[in-house]
N, C-alpha and C positions, 0 to 999 in steps of 0.2 A: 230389468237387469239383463235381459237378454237380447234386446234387440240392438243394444248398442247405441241405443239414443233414449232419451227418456221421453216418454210419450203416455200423459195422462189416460188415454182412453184404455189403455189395456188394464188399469185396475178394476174397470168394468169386467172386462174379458177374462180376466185368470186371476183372477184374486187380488192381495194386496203390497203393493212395493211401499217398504218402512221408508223409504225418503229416494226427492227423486234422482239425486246425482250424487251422493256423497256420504262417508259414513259406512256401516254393515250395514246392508240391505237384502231382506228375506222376500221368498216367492214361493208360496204355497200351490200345488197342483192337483187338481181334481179330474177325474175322469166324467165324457160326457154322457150320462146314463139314458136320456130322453132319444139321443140320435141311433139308427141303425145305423149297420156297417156295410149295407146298401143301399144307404140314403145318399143319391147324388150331390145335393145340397149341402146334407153336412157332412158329406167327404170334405166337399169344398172348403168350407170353412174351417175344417181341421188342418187342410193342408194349408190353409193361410195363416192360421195359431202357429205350425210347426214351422212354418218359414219364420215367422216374427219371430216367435218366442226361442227359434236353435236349440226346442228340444224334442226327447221322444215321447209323442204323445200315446204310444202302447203302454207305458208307465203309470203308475197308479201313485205317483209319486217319487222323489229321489230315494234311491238306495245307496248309492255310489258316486265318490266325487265326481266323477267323470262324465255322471248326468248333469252337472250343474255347470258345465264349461260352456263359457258364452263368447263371443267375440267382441265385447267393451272393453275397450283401451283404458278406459279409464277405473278398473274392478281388478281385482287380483286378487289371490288365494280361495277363488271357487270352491264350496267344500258344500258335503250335503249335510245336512243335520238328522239324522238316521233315526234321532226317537221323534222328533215331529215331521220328518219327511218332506221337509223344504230345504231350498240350497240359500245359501247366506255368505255372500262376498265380503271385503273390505275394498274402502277408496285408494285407488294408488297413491301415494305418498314414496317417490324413488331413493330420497335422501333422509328419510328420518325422521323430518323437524313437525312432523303432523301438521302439513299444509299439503293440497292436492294441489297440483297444476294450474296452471287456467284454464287451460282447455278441458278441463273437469270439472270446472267452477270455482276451482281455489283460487287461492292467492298467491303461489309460488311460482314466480317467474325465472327460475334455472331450480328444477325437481332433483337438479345432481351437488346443491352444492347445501347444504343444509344450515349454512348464514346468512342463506338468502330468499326472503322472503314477505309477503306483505305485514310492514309493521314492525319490520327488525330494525333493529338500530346502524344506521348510516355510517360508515368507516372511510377513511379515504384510501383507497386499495384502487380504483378504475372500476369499480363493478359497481349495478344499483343495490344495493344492500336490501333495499326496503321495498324494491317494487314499485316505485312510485313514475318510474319512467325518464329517472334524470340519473347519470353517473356523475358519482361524487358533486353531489349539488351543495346547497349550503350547509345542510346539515353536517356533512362532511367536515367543512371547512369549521365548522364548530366542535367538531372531534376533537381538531388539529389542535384547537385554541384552548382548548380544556387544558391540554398538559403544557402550554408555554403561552408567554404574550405573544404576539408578532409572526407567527404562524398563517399560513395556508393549507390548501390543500391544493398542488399543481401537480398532476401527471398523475397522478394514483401514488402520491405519496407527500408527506406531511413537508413544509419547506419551512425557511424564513423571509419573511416579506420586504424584508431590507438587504440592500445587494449589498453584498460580500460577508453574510454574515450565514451562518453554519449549524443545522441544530444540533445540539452535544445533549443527547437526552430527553429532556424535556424541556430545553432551553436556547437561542438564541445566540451562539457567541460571535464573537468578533476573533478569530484565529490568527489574527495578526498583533494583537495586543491584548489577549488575555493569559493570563498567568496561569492560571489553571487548564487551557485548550489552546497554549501554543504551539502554532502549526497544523495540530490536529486533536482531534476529541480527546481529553484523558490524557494529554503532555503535560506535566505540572513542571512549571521551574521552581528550581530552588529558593530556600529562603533569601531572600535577599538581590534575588536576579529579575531582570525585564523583562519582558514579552515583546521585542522589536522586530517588525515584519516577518510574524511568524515563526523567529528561533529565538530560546530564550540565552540569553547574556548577562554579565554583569555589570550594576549599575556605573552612569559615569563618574569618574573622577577624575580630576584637574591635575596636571601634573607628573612629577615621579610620586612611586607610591612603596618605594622600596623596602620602605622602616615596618609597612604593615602587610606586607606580604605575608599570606599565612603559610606554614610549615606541612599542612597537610589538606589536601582538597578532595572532595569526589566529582565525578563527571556525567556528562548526562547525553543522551542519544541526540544527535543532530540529524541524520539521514542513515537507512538502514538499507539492505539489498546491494551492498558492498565488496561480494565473499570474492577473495582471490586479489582484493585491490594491495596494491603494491605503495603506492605513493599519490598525494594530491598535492594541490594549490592552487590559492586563490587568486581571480582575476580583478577585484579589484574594483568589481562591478557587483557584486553580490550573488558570486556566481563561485563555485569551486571544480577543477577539473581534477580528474580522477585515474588514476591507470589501474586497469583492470584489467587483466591478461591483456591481448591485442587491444583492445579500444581504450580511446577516450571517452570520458564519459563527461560532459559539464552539465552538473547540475545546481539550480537556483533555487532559494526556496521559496515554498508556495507554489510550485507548476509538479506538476505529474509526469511530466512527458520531458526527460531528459534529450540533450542531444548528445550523437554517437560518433566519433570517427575513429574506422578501422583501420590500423596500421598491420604489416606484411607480419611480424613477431610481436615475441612481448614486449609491452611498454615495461620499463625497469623503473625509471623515472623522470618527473616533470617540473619544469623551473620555467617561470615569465621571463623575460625579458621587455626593454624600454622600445627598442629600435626592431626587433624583429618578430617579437609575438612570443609563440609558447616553443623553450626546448623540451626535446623529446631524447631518452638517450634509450635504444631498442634493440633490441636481442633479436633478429629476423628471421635466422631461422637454425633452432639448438639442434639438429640435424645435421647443420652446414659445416661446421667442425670451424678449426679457426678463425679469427676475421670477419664475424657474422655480425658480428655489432657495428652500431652504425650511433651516431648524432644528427637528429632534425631539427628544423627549425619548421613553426606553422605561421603565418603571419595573419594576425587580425583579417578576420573574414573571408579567408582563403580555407581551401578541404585539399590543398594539394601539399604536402609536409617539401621543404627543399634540402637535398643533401649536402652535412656541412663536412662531415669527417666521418671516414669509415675505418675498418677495418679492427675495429675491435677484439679483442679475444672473450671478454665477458664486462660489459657495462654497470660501471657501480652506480657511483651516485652522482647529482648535479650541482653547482651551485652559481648563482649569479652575483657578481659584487657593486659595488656604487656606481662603478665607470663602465658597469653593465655589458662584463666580461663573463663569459662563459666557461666554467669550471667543472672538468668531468674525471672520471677516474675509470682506469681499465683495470679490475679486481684480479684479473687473472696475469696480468703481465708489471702488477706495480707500479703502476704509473699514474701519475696525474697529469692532466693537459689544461692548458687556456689555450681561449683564442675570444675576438671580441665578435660581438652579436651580428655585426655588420663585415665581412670585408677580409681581412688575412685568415690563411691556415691557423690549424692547431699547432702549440707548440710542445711537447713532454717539458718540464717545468719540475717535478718530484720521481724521482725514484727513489728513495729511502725509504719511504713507507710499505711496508711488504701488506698484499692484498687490501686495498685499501677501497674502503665502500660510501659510506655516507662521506657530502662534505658540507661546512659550512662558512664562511668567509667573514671576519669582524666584521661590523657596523664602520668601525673607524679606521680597518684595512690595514689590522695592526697584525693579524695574523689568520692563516689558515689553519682550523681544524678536521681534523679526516679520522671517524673509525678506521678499524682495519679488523679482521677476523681473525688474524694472523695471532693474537693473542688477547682478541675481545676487549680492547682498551680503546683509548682518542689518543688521538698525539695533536702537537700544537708546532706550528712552524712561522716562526715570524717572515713578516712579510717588508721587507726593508725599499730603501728608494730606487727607482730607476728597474726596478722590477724584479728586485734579487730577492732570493727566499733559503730562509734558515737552513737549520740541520731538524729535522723530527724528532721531538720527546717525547715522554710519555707525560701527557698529561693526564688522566685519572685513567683507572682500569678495574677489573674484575669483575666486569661485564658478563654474561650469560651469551649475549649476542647485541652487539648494539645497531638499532635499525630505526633511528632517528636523531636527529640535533635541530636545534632551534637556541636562538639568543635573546633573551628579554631588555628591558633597559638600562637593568640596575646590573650590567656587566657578567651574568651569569649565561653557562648555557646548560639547556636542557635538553638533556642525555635519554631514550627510549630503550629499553630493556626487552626484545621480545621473547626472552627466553624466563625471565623472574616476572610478568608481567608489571613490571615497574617503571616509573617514568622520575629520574632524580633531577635535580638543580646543584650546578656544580660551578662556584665562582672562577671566571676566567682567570684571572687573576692570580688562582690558588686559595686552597681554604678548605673549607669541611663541607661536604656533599651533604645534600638534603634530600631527602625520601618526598617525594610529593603526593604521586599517585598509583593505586595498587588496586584499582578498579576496571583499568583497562587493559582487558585482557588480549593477549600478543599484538602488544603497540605496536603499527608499523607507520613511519613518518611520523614530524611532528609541524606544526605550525602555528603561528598566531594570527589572528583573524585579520582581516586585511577587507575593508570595505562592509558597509551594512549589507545585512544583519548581525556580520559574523566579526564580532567584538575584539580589540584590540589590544583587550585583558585580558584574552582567553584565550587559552595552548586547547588545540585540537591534534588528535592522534585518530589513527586506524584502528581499527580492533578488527585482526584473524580471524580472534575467535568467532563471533558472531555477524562479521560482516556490516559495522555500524561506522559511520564516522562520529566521534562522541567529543566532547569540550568541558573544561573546566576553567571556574574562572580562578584566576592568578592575583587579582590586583594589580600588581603591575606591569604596564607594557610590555609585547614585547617588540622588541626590532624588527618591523614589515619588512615580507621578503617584496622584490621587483614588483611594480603590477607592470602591465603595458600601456602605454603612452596614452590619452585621449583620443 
């Protein structure tokens, strides 16, 4: 015990060592009665006992711990045993798991981590569990396999063996087509929806589908990390762009890593176009006092936005029509403008409508509609030939705030509430307004899905509240806004 090495001949010499490297181990000490203490000889020999053995051989035995301290690495808690007058160690064991080291004779190859050691059970974590000399070997990989088919062990951590598939659990999915882990672990679509490249939709159907449109729907998370986003739309590619404070944000699903373009101010909002890409109608800088707004255009695969018309006082909303005209509104000067995607100035076009924000443009160019804040209602301005446009009415009101429209097939439009969080269905035409959705809380924008994944059936809105882009499905179409051109 004391020499720090175990060495069979000293149980000759000083008695007896209970084991020789491991365990509590006792050493009894006797004084040597036969030698004088001016014996050269067995001076000698004592002082090569008191070098080996690191103790005091004036002692007639231990009294005190402190006679039993030795210099073995591998022994700790030294103590004397005071009625039989030997000292009696323990084996180091640093982690607990009552395995010494190896360089003690144990079987503990990391003394610091007490799951690891000779004969333990193999994990797939990157470390050798067991001692046996291999990380994560096949035992590992038979961890993995325990709680799913199709399982590995790669990198120090459990996978699935088929590319593109995702372990949700204990199991293996496919997050492009599974109902239960669309897009991601624990997504469940609703009864009756798809699992299409990752975001859930509803099923297809052939046609109009106007007679079974239902009266009341709930909505479900499409993309979250949203907060501040003002307006989207879709490209048309399976991709939706986003304004969020200054930037653009286009995100597709299934990638993690959106792309970003930063504009000088706030984006307000974003409409495709055919012929020039994405308009952009932006706020640059709410500091600059008059005239600070501006309308861009970005053209497919360009990062450089080109200025179309400035001088805004406060940028509402956008709209694009069939013959892929551009339609904007100044909220702070009452005005509406066009101009086309390619080529002429803007022209002012509406002044009757007092603050006028969201717009949306028939399907069949039969009439402009425009919120307005000015008394929280829509108004409807027909759109006649050769370019002439009505006088503004009110078409439905008692709005809280309206900060979205959108038109489906079956001639209705739907109206966004972000103040009731409500989202209604109101026939162009005239007729009795329908409550749809009361789940998305402070809608802002609305759309219909335009391009897989994002379903054709399915009115998608903002949510304020929680920063989510979310969808429900409708049954029936609605009227795709722009994409851009192939």
């Amino acid at each position: 015990m004391y020499s720090g090495i175990c060495r069979p001949f000293l149980i000759l010499a000083v008695g007896a060592l209970a084991s020789a490297c491991g365990g509590a181990r006792t050493v009894s000490v006797t004084p040597d009665a036969s030698s004088s203490a001016t014996d050269s000889a067995s001076s000698d020999r004592q002082a090569t006992e008191d070098l080996v053995l690191g103790m005091d051989r004036a002692a007639t035995g231990c009294t005190l711990d402190r006679d039993c301290a030795d210099t073995d690495p591998c022994t700790v808690n030294e103590r004397c045993d005071s009625a039989a007058r030997v000292c009696r160690t323990d084996t180091l064991d640093g982690d607990g798991d009552r395995h010494s080291p190896g360089v003690c004779g144990g079987g503990d190859c990391d003394d610091g981590n007490a799951q690891v050691f000779l004969g333990a059970a193999e994990r797939c974590n990157g470390v050798d569990d067991d001692c046996d000399g291999l990380v994560d070997g096949a035992a590992a990989t038979l961890a993995c396999a325990s709680g799913g088919s199709g399982t590995i062990c790669a990198g120090g951590a459990c996978a699935c063996e088929t590319p593109g598939r995702v372990l949700c659990g204990d199991a293996c999915r496919d997050l492009a087509t599974d109902t239960a882990h669309c897009g991601r672990c624990g997504n469940v679509c609703h009864t009756g929806e798809m699992c299409r490249a990752g975001v859930c939709s509803g099923p297809v159907i052939e046609g109009p589908a106007c007679e079974i449109a239902p009266t009341r729907v709930s909505s479900r998370m499409v993309f979250e990390g949203l907060t501040g986003a003002r307006d989207f739309v879709f490209d048309g590619r399976g991709g939706v762009a986003v304004a969020q404070g200054s930037a653009v944000v286009l995100r597709r699903a299934g990638e993690t890593t959106p792309v970003t373009m930063v504009m000088a101010g706030e984006v307000i909002a974003l409409r495709y176009t055919r012929a020039s890409g994405l308009a952009l109608a932006v706020l640059n800088d709410t500091d600059a006092g008059a005239g600070s707004g501006a309308i861009y255009v970005l053209a497919p695969g360009s990062t450089t936005p080109t200025l179309r018309h400035s001088g805004l006082r406060q940028p509402g909303g956008l709209a694009v029509d069939a013959m892929d005209r551009i339609w904007f509104s100044d909220t702070a000067m009452n005005t509406v403008y066009r101009m086309p995607a390619v080529g002429a100035a803007a022209q002012a076009v509406v002044t009757d409508v007092p603050s006028p924000t969201h717009l949306l443009v028939d399907t069949d160019g039969r009439y402009l509609v425009v919120a307005t804040t000015y008394n929280n209602s829509v108004m409807r301005l027909e759109l006649g030939s050769g370019g002439a446009i009505g006088a503004a009415t009110v078409f439905v009101g008692g709005f809280g705030r309206v900060s979205g429209l959108a038109q489906d097939e079956c001639g209705n439009v739907l109206v966004a509430d972000e103040i009731t969080d409500r989202i209604w269905r109101v026939p162009l035409a005239g007729g009795e307004s329908v409550r749809l959705l009361m789940d998305v809380h402070g809608p802002r924008s609305l759309g219909f899905g335009v391009g897989e994944p994002f379903g054709p059936r399915e009115i998608y809105a903002l949510s304020a509240a929680d920063g989510t882009l979310r969808a429900a499905n409708l049954v029936a179409r609605g009227v795709p806004l722009v994409v851009p051109a192939p």
